[in-house]
C-alpha positions as CSV (number, residue, x, y, z in Angstrom):
1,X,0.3,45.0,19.3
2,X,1.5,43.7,15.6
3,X,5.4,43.1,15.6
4,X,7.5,46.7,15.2
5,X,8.9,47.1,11.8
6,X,12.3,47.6,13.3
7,X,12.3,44.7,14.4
8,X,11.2,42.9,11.1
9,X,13.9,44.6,9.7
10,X,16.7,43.2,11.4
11,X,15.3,40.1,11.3
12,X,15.3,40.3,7.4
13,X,19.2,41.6,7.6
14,X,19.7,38.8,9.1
15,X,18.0,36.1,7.2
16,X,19.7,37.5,4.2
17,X,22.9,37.3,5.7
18,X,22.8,33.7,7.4
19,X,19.9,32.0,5.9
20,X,20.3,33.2,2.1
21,X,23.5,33.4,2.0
22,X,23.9,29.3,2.4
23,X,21.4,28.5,-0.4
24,X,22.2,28.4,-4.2
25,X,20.3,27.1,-6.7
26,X,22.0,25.8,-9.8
27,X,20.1,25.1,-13.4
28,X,19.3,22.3,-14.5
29,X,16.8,21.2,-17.0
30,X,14.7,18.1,-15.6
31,X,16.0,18.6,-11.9
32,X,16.0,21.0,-8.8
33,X,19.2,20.8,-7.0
34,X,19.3,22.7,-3.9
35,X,22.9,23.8,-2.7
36,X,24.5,24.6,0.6
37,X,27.4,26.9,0.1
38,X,28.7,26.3,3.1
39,X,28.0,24.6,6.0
40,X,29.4,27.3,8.6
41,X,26.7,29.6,8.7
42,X,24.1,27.3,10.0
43,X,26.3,26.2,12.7
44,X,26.2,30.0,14.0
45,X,22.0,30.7,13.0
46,X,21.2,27.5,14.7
47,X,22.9,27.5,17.7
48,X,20.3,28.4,19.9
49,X,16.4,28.3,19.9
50,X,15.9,32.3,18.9
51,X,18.2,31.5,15.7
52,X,15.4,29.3,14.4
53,X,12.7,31.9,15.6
54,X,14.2,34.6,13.5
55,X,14.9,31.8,10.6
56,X,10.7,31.1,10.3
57,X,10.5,34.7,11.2
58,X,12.4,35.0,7.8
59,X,10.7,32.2,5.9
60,X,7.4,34.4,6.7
61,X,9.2,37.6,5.0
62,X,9.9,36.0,1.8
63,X,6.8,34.6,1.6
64,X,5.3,38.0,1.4
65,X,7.7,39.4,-1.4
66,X,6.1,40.5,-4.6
67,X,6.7,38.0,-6.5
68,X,4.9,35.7,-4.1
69,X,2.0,35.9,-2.2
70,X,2.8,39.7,-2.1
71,X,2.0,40.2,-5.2
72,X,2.2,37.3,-7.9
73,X,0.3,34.6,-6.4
74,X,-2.2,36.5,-5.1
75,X,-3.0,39.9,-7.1
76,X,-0.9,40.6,-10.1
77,X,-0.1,37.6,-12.3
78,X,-2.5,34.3,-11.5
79,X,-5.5,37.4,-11.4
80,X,-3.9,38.2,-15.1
81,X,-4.3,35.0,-16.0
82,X,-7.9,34.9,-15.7
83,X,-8.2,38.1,-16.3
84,X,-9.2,39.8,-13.6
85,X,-8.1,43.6,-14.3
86,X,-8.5,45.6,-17.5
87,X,-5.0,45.6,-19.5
88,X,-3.0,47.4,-22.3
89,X,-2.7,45.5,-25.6
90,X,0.9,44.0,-26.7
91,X,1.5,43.9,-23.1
92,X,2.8,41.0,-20.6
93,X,-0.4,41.3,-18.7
94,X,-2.5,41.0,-21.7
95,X,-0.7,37.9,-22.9
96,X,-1.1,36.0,-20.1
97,X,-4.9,36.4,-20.2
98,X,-4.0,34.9,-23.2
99,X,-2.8,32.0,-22.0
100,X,0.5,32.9,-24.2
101,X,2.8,30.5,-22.3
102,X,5.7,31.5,-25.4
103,X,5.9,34.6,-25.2
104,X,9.5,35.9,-23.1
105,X,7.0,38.0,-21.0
106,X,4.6,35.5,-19.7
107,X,7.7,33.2,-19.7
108,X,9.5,35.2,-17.0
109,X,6.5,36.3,-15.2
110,X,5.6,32.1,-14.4
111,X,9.6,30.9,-14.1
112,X,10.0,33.8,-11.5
113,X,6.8,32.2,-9.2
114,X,8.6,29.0,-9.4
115,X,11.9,30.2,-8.5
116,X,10.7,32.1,-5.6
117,X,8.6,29.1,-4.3
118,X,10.9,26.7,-4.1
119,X,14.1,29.8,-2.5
120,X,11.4,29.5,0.2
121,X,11.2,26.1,0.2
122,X,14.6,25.8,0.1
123,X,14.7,28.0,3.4
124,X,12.0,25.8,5.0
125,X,14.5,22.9,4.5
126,X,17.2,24.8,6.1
127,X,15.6,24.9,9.3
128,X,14.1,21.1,9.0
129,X,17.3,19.9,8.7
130,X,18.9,21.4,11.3
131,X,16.0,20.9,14.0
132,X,16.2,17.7,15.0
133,X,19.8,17.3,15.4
134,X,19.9,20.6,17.3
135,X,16.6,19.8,19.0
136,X,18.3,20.1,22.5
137,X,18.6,24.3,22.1
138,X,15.2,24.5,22.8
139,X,14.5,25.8,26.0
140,X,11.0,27.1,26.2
141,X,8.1,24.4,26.3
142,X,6.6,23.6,23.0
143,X,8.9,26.1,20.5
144,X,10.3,23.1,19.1
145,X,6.8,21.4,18.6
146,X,5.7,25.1,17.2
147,X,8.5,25.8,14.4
148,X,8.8,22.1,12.8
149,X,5.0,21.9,13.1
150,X,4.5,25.5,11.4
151,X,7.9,24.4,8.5
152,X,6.3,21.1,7.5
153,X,3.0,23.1,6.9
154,X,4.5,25.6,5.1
155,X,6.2,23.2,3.2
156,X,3.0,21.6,1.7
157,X,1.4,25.1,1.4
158,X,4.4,26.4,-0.7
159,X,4.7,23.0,-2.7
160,X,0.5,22.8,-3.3
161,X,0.7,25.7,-4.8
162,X,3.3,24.8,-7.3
163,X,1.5,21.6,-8.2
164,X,-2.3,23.6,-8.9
165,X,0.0,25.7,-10.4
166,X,2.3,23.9,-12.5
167,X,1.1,21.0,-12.7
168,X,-1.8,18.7,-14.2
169,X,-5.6,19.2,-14.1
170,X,-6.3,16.7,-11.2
171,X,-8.8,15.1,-12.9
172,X,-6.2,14.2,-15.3
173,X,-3.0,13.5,-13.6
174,X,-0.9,12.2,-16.5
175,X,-1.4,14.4,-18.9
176,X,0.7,17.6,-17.2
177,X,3.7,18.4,-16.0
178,X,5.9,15.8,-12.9
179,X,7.0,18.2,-9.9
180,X,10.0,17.7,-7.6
181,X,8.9,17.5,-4.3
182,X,12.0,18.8,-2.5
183,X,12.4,18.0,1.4
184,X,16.2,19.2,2.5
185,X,18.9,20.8,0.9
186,X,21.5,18.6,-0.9
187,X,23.9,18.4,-3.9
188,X,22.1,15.6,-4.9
189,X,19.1,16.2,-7.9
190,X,15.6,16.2,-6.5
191,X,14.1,14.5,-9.7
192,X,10.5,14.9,-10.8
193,X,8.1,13.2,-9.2
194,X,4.3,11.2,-10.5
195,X,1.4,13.0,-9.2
196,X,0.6,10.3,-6.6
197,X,3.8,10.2,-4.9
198,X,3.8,14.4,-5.1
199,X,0.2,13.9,-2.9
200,X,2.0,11.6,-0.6
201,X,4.7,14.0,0.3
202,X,2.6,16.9,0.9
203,X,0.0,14.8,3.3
204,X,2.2,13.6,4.8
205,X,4.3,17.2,6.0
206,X,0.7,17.8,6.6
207,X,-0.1,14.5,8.8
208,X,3.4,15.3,10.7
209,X,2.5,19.0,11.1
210,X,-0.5,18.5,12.5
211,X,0.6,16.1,15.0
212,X,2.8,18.1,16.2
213,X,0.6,21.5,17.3
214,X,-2.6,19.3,18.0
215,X,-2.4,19.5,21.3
216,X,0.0,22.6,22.1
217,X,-1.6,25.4,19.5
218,X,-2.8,28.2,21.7
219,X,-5.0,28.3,19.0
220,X,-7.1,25.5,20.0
221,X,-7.6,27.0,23.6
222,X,-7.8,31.5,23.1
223,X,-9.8,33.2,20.8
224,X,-8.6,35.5,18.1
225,X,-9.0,38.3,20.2
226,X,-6.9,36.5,23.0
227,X,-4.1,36.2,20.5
228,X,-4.3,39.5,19.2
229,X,-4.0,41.2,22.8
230,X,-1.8,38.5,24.9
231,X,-1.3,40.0,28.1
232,X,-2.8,39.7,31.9
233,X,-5.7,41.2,31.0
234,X,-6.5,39.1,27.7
235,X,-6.5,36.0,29.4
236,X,-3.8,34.4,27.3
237,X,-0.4,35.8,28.7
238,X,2.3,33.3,26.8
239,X,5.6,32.9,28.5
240,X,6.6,34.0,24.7
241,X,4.4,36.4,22.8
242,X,6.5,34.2,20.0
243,X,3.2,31.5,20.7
244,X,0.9,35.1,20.2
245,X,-0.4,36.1,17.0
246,X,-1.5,32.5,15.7
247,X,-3.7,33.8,13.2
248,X,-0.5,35.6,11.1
249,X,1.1,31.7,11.2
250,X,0.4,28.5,10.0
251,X,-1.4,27.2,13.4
252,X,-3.2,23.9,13.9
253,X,-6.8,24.9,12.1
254,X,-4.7,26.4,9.3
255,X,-3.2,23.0,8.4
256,X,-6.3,21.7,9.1
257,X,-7.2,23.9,6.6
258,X,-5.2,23.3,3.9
259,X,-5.8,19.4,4.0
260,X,-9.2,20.4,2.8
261,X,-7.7,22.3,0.0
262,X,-5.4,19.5,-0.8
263,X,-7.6,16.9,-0.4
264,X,-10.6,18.6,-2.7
265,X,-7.4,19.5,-5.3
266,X,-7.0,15.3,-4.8
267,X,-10.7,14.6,-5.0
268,X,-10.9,13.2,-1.8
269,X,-13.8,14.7,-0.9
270,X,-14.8,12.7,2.1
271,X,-11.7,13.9,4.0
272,X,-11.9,17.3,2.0
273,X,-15.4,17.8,3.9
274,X,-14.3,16.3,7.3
275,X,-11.4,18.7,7.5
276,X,-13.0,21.9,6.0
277,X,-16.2,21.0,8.9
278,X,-13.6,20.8,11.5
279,X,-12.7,24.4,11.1
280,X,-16.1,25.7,10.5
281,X,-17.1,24.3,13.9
282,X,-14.1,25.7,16.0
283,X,-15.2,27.1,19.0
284,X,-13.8,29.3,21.8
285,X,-14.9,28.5,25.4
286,X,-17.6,30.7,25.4
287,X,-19.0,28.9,22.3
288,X,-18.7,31.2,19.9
289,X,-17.2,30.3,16.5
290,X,-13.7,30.4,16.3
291,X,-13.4,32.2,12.4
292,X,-16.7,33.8,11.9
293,X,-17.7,35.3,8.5
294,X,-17.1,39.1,7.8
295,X,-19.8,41.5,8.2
296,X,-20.9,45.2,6.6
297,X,-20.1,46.7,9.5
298,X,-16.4,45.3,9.4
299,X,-16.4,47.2,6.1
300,X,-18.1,50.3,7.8
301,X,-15.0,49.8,9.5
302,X,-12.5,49.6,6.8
303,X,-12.1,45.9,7.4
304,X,-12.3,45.2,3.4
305,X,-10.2,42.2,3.7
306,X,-12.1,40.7,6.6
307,X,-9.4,39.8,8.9
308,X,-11.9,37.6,11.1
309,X,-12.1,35.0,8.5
310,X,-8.6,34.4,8.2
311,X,-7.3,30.8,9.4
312,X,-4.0,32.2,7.9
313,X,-3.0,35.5,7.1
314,X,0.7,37.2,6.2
315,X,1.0,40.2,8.0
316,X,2.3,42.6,5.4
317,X,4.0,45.9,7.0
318,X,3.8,47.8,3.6
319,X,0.5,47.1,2.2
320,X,-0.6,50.8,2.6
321,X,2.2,51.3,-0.6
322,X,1.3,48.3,-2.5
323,X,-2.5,49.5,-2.4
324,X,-1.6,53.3,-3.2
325,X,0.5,51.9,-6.4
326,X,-1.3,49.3,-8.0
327,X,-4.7,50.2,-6.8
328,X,-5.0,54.1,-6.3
329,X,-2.6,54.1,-9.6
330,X,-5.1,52.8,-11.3
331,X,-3.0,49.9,-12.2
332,X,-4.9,47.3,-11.1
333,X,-8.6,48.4,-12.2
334,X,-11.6,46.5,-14.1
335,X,-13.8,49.3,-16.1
336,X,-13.8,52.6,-16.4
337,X,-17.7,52.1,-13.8
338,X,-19.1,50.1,-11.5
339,X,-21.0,48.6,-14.4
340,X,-18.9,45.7,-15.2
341,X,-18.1,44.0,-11.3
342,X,-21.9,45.0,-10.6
343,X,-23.7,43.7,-13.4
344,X,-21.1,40.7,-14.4
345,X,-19.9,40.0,-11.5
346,X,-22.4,40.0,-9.4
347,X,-25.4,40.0,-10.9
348,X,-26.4,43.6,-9.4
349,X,-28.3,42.0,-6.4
350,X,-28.3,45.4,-4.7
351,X,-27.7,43.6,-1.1
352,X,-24.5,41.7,-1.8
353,X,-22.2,43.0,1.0
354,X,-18.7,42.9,-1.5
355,X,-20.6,44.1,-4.0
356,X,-21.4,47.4,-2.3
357,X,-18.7,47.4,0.1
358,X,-15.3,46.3,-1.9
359,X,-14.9,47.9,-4.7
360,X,-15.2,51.7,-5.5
361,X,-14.8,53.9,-8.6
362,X,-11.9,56.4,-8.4
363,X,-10.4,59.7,-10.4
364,X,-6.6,59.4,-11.4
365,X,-4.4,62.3,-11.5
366,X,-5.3,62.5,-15.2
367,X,-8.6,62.8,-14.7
368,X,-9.5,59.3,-16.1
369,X,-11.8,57.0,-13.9
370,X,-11.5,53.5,-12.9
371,X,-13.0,50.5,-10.8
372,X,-11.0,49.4,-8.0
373,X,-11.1,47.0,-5.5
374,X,-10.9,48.3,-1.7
375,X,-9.8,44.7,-0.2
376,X,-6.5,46.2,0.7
377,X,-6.6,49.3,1.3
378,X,-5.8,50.3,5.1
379,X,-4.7,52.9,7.2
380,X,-1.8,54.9,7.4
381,X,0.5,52.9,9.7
382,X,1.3,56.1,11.8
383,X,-2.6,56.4,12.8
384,X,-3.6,52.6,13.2
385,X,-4.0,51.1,16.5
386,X,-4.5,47.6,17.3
387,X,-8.2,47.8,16.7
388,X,-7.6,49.0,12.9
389,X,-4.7,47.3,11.8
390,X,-5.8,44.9,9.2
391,X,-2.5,44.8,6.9
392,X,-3.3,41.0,6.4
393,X,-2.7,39.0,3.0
394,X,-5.3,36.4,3.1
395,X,-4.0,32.9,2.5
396,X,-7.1,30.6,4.0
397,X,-9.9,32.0,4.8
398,X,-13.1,30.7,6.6
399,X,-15.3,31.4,3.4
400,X,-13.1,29.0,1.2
401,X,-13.9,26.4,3.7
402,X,-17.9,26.8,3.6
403,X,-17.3,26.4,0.1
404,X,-15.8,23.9,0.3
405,X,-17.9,22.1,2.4
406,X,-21.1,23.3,0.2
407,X,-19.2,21.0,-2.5
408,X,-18.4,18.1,-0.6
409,X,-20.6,17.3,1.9
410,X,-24.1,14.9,1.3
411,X,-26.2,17.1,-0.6
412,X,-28.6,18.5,1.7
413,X,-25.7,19.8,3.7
414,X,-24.1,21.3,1.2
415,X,-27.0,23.1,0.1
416,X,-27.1,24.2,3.9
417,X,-23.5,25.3,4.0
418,X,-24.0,27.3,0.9
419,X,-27.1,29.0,2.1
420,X,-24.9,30.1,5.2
421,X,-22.1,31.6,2.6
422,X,-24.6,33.2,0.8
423,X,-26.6,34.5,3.7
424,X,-23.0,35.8,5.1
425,X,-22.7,37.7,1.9
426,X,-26.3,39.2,2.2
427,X,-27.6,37.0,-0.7
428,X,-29.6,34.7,1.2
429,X,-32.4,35.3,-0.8
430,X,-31.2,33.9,-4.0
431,X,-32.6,30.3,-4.6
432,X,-30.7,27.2,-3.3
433,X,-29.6,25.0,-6.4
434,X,-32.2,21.9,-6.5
435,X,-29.4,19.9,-8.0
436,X,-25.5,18.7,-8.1
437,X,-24.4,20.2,-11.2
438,X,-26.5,23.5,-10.2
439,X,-24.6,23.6,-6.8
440,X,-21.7,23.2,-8.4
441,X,-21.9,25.9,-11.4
442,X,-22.9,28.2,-8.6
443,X,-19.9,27.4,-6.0
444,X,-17.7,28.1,-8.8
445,X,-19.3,31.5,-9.7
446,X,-18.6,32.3,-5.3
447,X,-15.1,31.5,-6.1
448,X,-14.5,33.9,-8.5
449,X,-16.6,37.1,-6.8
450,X,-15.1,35.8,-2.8
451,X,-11.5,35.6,-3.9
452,X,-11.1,38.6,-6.3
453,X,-7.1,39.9,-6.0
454,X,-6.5,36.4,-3.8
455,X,-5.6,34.0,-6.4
456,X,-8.0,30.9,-5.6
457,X,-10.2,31.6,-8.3
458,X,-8.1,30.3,-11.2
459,X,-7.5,27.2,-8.8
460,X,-11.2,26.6,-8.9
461,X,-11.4,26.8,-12.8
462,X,-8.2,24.4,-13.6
463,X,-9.2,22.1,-10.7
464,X,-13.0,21.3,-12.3
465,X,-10.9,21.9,-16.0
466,X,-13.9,24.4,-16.5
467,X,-14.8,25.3,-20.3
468,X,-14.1,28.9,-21.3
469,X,-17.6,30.1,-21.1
470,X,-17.7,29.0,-17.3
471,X,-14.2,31.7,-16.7
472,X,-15.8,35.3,-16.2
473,X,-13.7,38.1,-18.4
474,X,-12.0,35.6,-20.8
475,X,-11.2,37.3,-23.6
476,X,-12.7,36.1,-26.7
477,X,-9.2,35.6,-28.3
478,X,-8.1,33.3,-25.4
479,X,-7.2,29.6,-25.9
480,X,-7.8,28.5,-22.3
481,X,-5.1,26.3,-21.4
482,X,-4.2,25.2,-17.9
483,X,-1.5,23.7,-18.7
484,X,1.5,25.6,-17.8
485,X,4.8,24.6,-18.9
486,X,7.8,24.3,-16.4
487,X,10.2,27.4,-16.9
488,X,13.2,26.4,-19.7
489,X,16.2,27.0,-16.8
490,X,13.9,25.6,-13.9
491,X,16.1,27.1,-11.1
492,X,17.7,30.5,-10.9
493,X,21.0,31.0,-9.3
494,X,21.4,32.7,-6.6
């Protein structure tokens, strides 16, 4: 079974306590400082090998906060910047559909992503720079190996985002915003940094990371199921059930699957494609595929976010609450029918499987109607069993790497890797594109129906700069511009 919530509780009293409780961050306008308060508390949180456990453990929790991938970088504000739900006028959410970067709203909304990303960068760094020197509290085979591996991933996974964020267009590095690419926590400045040193940084936490679990990922060697169930009977009974549960942390194919992100975001598309076919050809011992593409009948079964894809997943303990207020609210809705995700969306196919299977229409207490999206809703947590617990937040996802391969393998490939997405979304029937620029207007239209309420679609748009007519729902009074300036007091204090 998942991890109790009691016991993610106390973890999170004490990561606020010990971790949080050393880190400030202090404004400054052109760099990031990250400051140790004091040194004592790391001496008594890193002391032995479970102190680091219950650090990542912690590094996890923030991750899913709200303003994070709980919420900001997933479903509420990147979706508002393209978008994505139906908003009140003279509102926050409206402006930054807008692409309003001045107004105090918008402002706040984008300066309080890039705060949080980098308080859990700066908790990463505590636990990197503490590991080594206090590598000799690690007692059980491979823990070591597992946590630095997992922190430098995260790492590049928080900091990517900040750059396809923040920064330039990467077609156009110079023309957008230098990053600071921060690696421990010091009183010294971590000063901006040119796009091509920023890539080094982050392949190279990625090279490291995956060096690292290669060979020791129980991953690589048990199938999902396996690591859902460890135990005698599984197959896969881990001296630790710490090594359990892969798929809820940033495990080998995971990394492997973000260097295909990163390396398409640096148009590398060679390694881009090697990397995203590694993952699609995972295999358990019995042969079958190691992330397989979700089906209608996970649906039937109230699968909607289609756990079986996920290379990487956050397990979020209160997404049951998050759904029933921003989705059953009606807060996060797109028409008032099915009329405008059908027809616009998706081109009413009448077969498409998310289509007909993620979204429904709904009555509010008012007795207005509205079009929601059913990718998170799940069970009551006091009825769920292991079978129906799928309280995931998606963070890579099988799909994205077919796509991704579609775009970046020779072209006959491609065309064949995008005839298996399609034919996984019950579109098969829809005509290949004969040509590049075809293939490519039509990956791009898969981004933005696949990763509704996930965030990768605006990615997609600023990473091939696409014009305004290519960016479903713009509003006609939008100046698309994916250039979004750095927050005026970068860092928030602590």
């Amino acid at each position: 079974m998942q991890p109790s919530k009691s016991i993610e509780m106390k973890r999170i009293s004490f990561i606020i306590v010990g971790i949080l409780g050393i880190l400030a961050f202090t404004s400054c306008k052109k760099f990031l400082t990250v400051v140790p308060k004091t040194e004592k508390p790391q001496d008594v949180i890193f002391s032995a090998e479970g102190g680091f456990k219950d650090a990542l453990t912690g590094v996890y929790i923030q991750m899913k906060d709200n303003g994070v991938y709980g919420g900001a970088m997933t479903q509420t504000t990147i979706e508002q910047l393209i978008s994505s739900w139906d908003v009140t006028a003279n509102t926050t959410e409206q402006r930054l559909g807008l692409f309003n970067y001045t107004d105090a709203g918008v402002e706040n909304a984008l300066a309080s992503i890039y705060a949080k990303e980098y308080t859990t960068i700066a908790g990463i760094n505590s636990i990197l720079g503490q590991i080594d020197v206090r590598k000799s509290v690690f007692k059980t085979p491979g823990m070591y190996e597992t946590i630095k591996g997992e922190c430098l991933a995260l790492r590049a996974y928080c900091h990517l985002d900040i750059l396809r964020l923040f920064g330039p267009v990467p077609t156009a590095p110079s023309s957008g915003n230098a990053l600071p690419y921060v690696t421990q926590l010091t009183t010294t400045a971590n000063p901006r940094i040119s796009f091509n040193d920023f890539q080094t940084l982050l392949l190279k936490d990625l090279t490291d990371a995956e060096a690292l679990l290669k060979d020791i990922d129980p991953v690589t060697k048990y199938s999902l199921t396996q690591l859902r169930t460890p135990g005698v009977s599984s197959g896969f009974n881990p001296s630790d059930t710490y090594f359990a549960y892969r798929y809820l942390r940033m495990n080998y194919y995971a990394i492997k699957a973000l260097e295909a992100r990163a390396y398409l975001w640096f148009n590398n598309t060679q390694k881009a494609y090697d990397c995203a076919k590694l993952v699609i050809d995972a295999k358990n011992d019995d042969g079958t595929v190691k992330f397989r593409f979700g089906t209608a009948a996970d649906l039937t079964a109230k699968n909607f976010v289609l756990t079986p894809e996920h290379i990487f997943g956050l397990y979020d303990f209160d997404m049951l609450n998050k759904y029933t207020t921003r989705y059953s609210g009606g807060v996060l809705k797109k028409g008032t029918s099915a009329t405008t995700i059908t027809s616009q969306l998706y081109g009413t196919t009448g077969t498409d499987i998310r289509e007909s299977g993620l979204w429904e229409l709904i009555t509010l207490a008012n007795g207005a109607k509205c079009y929601v999206t059913k990718k998170y809703q799940t069970l009551d947590s006091k009825t769920i069993t292991i079978a129906t617990d799928f309280k995931q937040i998606p963070m890579l996802r099988i799909s994205e790497m077919y796509l991704i391969a579609a775009e970046t393998a020779p072209f006959s490939d491609g065309q064949n890797y995008f005839k298996t997405f399609r034919t996984s979304r019950n579109i098969g029937q829809l005509p290949i594109p004969a040509d590049p620029n075809q293939l490519q207007a039509e990956i791009l239209k898969e981004y933005r129906k696949e990763f509704y309420a996930e965030g990768q679609a605006f990615f997609a748009y600023k990473r091939l700069n696409a014009p305004k007519t290519s960016v479903l729902f713009a509003p006609a009074a939008a100046t698309l511009n994916y250039l979004i300036p750095l927050p005026k007091t970068e860092v928030i204090t602590q």
